[in-house]
NUMIVEX-63999 format. One record per residue (C-alpha): y, z, x; residue number from 0; residue in three letters; chain. Coordinates in nm, 3 decimals. Last residue first. Layout:
BEGIN
R      yy      zz      xx seq type mol
R       Y       Z       X NUM  ala   A
...
This chain:
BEGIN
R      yy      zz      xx seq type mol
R  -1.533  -2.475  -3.191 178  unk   A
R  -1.368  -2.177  -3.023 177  unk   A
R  -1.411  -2.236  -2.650 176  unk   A
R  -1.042  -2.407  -2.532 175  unk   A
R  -0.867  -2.177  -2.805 174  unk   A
R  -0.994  -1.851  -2.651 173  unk   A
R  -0.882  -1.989  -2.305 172  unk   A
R  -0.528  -2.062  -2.422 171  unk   A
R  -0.507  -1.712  -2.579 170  unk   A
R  -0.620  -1.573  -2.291 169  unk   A
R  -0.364  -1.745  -2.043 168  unk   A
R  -0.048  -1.687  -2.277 167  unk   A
R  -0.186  -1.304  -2.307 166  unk   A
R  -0.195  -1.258  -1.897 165  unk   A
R   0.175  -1.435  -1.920 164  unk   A
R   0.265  -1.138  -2.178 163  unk   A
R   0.121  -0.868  -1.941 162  unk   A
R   0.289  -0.994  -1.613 161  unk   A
R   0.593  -0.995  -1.772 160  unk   A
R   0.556  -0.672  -1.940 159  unk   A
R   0.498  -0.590  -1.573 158  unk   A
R   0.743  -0.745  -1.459 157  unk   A
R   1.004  -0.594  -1.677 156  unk   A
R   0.849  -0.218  -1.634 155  unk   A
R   0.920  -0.291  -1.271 154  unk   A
R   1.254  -0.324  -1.328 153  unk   A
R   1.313  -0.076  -1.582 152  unk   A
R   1.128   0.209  -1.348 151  unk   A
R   1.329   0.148  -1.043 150  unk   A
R   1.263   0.399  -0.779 149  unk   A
R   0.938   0.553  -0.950 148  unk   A
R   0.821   0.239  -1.058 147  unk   A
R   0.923  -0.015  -0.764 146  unk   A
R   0.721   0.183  -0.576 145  unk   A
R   0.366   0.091  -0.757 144  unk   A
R   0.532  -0.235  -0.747 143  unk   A
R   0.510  -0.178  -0.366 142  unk   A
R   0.189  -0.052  -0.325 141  unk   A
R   0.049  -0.376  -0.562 140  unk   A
R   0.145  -0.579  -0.290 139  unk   A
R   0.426  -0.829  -0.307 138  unk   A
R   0.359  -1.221  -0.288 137  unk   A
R   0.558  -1.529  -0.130 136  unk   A
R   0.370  -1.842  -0.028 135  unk   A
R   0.356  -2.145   0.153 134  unk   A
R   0.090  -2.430   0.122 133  unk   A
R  -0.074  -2.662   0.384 132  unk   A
R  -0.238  -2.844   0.136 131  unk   A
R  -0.547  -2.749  -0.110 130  unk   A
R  -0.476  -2.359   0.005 129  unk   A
R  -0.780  -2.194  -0.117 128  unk   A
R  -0.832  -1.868  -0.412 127  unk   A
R  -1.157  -1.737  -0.460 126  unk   A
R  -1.227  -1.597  -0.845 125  unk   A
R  -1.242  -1.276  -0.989 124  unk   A
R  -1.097  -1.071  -0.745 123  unk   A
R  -1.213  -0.716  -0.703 122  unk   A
R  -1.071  -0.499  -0.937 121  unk   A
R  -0.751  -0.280  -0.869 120  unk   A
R  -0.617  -0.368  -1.222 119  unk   A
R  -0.291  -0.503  -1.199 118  unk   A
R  -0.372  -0.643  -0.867 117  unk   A
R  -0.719  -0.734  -0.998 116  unk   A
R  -0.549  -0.947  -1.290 115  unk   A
R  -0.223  -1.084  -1.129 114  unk   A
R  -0.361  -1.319  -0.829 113  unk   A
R  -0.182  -1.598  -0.913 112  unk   A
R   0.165  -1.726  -1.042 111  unk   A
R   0.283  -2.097  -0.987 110  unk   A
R   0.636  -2.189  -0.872 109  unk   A
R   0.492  -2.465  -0.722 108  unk   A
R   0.188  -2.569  -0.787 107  unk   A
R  -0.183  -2.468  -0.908 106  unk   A
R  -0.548  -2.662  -0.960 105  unk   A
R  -0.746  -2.479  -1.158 104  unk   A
R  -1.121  -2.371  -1.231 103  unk   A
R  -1.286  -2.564  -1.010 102  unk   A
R  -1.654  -2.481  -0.959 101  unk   A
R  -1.831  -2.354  -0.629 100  unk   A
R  -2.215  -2.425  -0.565  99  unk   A
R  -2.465  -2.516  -0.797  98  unk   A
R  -2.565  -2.202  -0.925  97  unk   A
R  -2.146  -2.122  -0.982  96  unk   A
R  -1.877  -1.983  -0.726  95  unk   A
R  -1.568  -1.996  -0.866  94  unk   A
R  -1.226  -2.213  -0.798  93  unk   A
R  -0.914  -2.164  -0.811  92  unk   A
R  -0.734  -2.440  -0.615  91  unk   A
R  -0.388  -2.368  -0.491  90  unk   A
R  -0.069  -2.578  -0.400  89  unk   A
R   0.219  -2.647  -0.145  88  unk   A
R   0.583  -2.486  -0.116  87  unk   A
R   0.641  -2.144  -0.277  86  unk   A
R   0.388  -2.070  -0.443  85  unk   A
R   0.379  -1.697  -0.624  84  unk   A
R   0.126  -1.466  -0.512  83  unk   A
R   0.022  -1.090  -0.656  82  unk   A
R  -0.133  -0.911  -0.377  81  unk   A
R  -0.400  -0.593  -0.348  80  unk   A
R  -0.673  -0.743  -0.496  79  unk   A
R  -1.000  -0.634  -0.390  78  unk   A
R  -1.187  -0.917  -0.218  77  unk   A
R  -1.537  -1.000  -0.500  76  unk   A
R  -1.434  -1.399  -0.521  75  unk   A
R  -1.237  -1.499  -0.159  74  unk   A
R  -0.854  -1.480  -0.106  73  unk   A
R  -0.602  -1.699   0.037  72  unk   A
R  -0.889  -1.918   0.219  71  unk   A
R  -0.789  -2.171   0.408  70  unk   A
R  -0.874  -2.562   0.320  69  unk   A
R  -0.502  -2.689   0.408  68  unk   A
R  -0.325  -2.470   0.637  67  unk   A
R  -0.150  -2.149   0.498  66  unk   A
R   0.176  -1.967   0.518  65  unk   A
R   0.263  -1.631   0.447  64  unk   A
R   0.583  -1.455   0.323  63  unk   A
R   0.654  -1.103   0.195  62  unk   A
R   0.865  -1.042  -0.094  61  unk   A
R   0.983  -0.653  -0.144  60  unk   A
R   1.361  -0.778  -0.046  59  unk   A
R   1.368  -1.057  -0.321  58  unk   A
R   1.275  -0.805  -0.573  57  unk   A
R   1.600  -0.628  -0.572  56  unk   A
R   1.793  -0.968  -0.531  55  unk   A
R   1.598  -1.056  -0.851  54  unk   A
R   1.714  -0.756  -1.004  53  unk   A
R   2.067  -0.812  -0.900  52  unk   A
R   2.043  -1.164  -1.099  51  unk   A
R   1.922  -1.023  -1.388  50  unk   A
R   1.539  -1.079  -1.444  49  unk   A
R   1.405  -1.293  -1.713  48  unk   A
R   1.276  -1.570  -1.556  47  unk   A
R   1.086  -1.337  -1.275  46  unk   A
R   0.727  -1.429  -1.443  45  unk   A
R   0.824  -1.746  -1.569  44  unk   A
R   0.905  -1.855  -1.220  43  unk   A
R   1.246  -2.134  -1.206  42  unk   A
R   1.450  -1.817  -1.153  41  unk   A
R   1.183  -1.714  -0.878  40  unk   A
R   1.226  -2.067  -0.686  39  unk   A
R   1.582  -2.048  -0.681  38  unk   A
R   1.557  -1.667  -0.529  37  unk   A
R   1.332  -1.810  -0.257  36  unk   A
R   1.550  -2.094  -0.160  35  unk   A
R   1.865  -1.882  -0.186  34  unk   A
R   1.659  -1.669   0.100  33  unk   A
R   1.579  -1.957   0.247  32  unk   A
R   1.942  -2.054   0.338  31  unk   A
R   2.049  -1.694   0.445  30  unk   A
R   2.172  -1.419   0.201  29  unk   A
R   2.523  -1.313   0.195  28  unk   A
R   2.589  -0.960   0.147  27  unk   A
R   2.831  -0.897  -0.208  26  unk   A
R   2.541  -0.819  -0.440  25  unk   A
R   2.312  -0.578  -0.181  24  unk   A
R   2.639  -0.434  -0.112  23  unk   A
R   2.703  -0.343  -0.490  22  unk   A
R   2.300  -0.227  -0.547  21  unk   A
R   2.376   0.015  -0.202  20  unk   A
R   2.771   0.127  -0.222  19  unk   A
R   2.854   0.129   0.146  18  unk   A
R   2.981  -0.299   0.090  17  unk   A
R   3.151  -0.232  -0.251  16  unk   A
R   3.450  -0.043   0.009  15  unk   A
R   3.475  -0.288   0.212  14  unk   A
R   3.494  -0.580  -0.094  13  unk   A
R   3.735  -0.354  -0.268  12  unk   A
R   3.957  -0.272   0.021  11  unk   A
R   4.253  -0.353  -0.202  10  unk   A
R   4.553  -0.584  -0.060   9  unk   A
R   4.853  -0.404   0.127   8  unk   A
R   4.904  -0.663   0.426   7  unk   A
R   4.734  -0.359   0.673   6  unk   A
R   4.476  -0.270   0.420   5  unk   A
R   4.513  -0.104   0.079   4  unk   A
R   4.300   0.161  -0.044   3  unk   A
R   4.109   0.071  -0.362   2  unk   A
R   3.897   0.367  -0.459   1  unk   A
R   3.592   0.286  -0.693   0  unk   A
């Protein structure tokens, strides 16, 4: 990387890292809730093992929604075209039953949701409600689709990411019905 020196002869390096694109996207400053949101997804097993650069990377896919308490995020049957991580609030999974609609979880902060039809394309399996006014940051499945032609390792860590917190959850079912 050239290091011309300025007017007082000290390197350019900063300038100069700025027109490089992964180096500028390191030396930019991000706003207040942008650190917010990058916190949160180092707390998120799902992003826990990204580099910092990769979660920068991510960070500018994220698209933010907020709900009121009691609205719908996404109803049983809806294809699923986001994957949603909560920010601030929580969720209630619940399914529709013969006697009306069943809890099935109750999530949080820094919870992960949505990740089976928008790895799969299915409709969703369950309807997910905000239980308090609840914000939330998600990516569409477009996007990681993306992701994989411009940054194949990346998205190949999420999705292994995806796929080994898919496993927890089954194997924690299994053991909840086996006698």
């Amino acid at each position: 990387m050239p290091t011309s020196p300025n007017e007082n002869g000290s390197p350019r390096v900063l300038a100069v890292a700025r027109k490089l694109p992964v180096l500028s996207m390191l030396f930019r400053r991000l706003d207040p809730r942008q650190e917010e949101i990058l916190s949160l997804l180092r707390r998120t097993s799902l992003f826990a093992d990204l580099s910092e650069s990769e979660l920068i990377e991510l960070l500018h896919l994220l698209h933010e929604r907020t709900f009121v308490q009691g609205e719908t995020i996404f109803s049983e049957g809806e294809p699923g075209l986001g994957l949603y991580v909560i920010f601030k609030g929580a969720v209630e999974i619940g399914k529709l039953d013969q006697g009306g609609r069943g809890r099935l979880a109750q999530l949080r902060s820094g919870d992960v949701f949505g990740e089976v039809s928008f790895l799969d394309g299915s409709g969703r399996s369950a309807t997910a409600t905000a239980s308090v006014r609840t914000e939330l940051i998600g990516f569409y499945r477009t996007e990681l689709m993306d992701l994989l032609e411009r940054k194949p390792v990346l998205a190949s860590k999420i999705l292994f990411s995806m796929a080994r917190q898919m496993g927890t959850r089954m194997r924690a079912m299994l053991q909840m019905i086996q006698p």
